[in-house]
N, C-alpha and C positions, 0 to 999 in steps of 0.2 A: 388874586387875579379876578377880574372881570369877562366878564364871557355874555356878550348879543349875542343871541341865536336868531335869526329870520329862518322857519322852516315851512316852506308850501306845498301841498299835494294838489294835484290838479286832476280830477276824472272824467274825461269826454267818451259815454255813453254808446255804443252802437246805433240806440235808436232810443224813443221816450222812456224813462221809468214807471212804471207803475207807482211802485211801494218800494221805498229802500229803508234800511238803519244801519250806523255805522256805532260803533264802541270802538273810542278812542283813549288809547292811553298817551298822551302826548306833552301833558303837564310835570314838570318835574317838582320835588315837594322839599323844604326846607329839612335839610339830615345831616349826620357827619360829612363835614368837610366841602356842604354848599349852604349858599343861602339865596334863595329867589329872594330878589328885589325885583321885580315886576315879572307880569306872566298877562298876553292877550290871547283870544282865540277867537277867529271872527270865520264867517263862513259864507261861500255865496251857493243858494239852489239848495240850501239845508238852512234847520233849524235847531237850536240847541232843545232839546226835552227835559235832560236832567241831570246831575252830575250826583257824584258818590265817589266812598272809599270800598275796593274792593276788601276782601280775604286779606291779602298780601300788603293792604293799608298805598296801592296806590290810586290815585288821580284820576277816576273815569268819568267821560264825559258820553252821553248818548244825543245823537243824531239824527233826525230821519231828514230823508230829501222831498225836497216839492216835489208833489204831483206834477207828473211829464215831462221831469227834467231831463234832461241830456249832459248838463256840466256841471258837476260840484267842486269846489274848491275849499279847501281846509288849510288856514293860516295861523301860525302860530311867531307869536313875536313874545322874544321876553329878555331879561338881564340876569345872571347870576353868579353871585362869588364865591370862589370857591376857593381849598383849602389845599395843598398838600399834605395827606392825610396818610401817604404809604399804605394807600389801595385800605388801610383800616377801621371797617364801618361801624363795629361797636357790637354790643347784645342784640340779639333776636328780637325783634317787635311783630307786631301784627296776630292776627288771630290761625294761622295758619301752623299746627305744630313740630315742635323740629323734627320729629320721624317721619312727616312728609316729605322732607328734605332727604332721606336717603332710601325711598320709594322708585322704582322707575316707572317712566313714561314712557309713551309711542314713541318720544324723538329720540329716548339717550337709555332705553333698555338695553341691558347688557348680553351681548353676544359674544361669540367666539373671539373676534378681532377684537373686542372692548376688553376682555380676559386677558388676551395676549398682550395688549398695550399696556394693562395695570400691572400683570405679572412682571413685566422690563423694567418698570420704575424703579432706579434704584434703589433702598431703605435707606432716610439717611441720618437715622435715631431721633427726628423729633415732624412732627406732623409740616409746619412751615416748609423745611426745608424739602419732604417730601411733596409737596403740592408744585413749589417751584418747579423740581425735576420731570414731574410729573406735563408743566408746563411745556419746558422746553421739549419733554420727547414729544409732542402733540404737536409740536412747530417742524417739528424735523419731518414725521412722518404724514402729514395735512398742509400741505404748501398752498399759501394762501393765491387763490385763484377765482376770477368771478365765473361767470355763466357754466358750470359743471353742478353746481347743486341750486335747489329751491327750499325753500320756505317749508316745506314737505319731507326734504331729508332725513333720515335718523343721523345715528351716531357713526353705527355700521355702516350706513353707505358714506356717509364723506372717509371713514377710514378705507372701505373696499374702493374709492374714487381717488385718495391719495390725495385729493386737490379741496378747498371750500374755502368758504369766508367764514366771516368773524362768529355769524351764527354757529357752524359746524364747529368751530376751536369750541366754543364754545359749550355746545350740546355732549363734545367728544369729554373733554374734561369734567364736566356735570357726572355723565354715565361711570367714567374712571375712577373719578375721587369715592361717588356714591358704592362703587364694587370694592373699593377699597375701604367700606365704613365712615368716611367723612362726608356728614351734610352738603349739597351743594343747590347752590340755583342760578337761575340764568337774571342777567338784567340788561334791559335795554336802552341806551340814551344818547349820548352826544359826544365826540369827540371835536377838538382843534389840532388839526392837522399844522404842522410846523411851517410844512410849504405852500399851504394853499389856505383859502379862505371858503371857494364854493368847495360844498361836499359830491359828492352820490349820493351818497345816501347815512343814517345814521349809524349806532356802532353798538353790538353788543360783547358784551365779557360774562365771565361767573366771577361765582363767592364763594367762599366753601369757610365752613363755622370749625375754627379753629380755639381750641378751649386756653382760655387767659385773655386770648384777644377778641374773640363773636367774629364776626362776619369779616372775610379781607378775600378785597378782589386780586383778579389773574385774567388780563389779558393778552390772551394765547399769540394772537396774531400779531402783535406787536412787542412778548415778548417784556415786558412790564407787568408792575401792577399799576391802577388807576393812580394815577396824581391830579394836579390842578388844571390838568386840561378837558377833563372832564366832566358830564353832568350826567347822574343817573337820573333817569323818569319813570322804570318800573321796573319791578321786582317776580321773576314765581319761578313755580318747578321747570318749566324750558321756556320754551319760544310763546307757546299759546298761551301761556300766561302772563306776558308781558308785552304780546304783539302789541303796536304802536296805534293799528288800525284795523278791523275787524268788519265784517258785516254780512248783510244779506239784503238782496234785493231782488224783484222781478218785476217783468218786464223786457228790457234788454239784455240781448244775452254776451256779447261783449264790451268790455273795456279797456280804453288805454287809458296809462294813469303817469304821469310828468311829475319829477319831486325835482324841487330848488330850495338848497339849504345852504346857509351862510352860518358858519361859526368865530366869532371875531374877536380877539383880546380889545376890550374898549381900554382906552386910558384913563387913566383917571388924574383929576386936575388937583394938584399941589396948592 
């Protein structure tokens, strides 16, 4: 399968900028079961500085905006084929080691509700089958819903709220697998929606490193693992590791920020 992505961010400033920089992770990188055949990133009221591989061996690219801006825009155009791979990503890479992987974070530390969700999980005599399970209790008990959680959520509050998005399945399962002893991390990238073309917004799942196969994804909110409708672009221990877009500015002290994302099966000519 072939997959366009046109994905644009647009930032209209309350008043001039000072000084901004933005770290963007929005490049996704040739891996099991994709291959970028093109990748643009153009920008308007910014300038690119520098790019690199993090820790986690993704894509980053740094930013700063013109002095006095008011609007920046972040555009990313690219193509990529991908594979049905049955969510299965292979051995561990990057320089980040796998005991970090069952460490907890600010978003997916394990509390009371994270104990009690792991403790339900079935057992269902081999790790795979228990992540599944593990999957669907976290659909049952996290109904996916938008505007009840932020970017700031933990694990615990999208369980104590019953309600979140992809991030929250997401964070929730990370903290669950990790209290259950399996590695896990968050990633973030791109979905094709079956019905639609324009998005909202992008789409994150986990991975949790299961021994014989390495890394295989579980996305909670849908209830699958990744197949070919998907493209990963970053990789790490939650959200803040793989946030898409990142930054610091002064100057103005609010913003509004417009995202238009298009994911499209291209055809391909016989």
């Amino acid at each position: 399968m072939r997959l366009a992505i046109d994905h644009t961010t647009h930032y209209v400033f309350s008043g001039p900028v000072s000084r901004g920089l933005q770290r963007l992770r929005l490049k996704p990188k040739t891996s099991a079961g994709q291959r970028v055949l093109e990748w643009r990133m153009s920008f308007e009221g910014a300038q690119l500085q520098v790019e690199y591989d993090d820790a986690h061996c993704n894509h980053v690219a740094l930013i700063s905006f013109d002095q006095g801006v008011q609007e920046v825009t972040i555009r990313c155009e690219g193509l990529v084929a991908t594979n049905d791979e049955a969510g299965i990503m292979g051995k561990h890479s990057g320089f980040v080691p796998m005991w970090q992987f069952l460490e907890p974070t600010d978003l997916t530390k394990v509390g009371p509700r994270l104990r009690s969700l792991a403790s339900a999980v079935p057992q269902e005599g081999n790790t795979l089958a228990t992540l599944h399970a593990l999957s669907a209790l976290i659909r049952e008990r996290v109904a996916y819903s938008t505007g009840h959680t932020n970017a700031e959520t933990t694990a615990e509050g999208a369980l104590a709220a019953g309600r979140g998005v992809c991030q929250d399945h997401a964070h929730v399962f990370i903290g669950a697998a990790r209290s259950l002893g399996i590695p896990a991390r968050y990633v973030s990238g791109y979905l094709m929606m079956n019905d639609r073309i324009e998005q909202d917004a992008g789409h994150a799942w986990a991975e949790a490193h299961v021994e014989g196969l390495g890394w295989v994804g579980f996305d909670v909110s849908n209830g699958i693992s990744p197949d070919a409708r998907y493209v990963r672009v970053a990789t790490g221990r939650d959200y803040q590791d793989a946030a898409p877009i990142t930054g610091i500015r002064y100057g103005a002290l609010d913003e509004t920020m417009h995202v238009k994302l298009a994911v499209e099966q291209q055809r391909v000519e016989q």
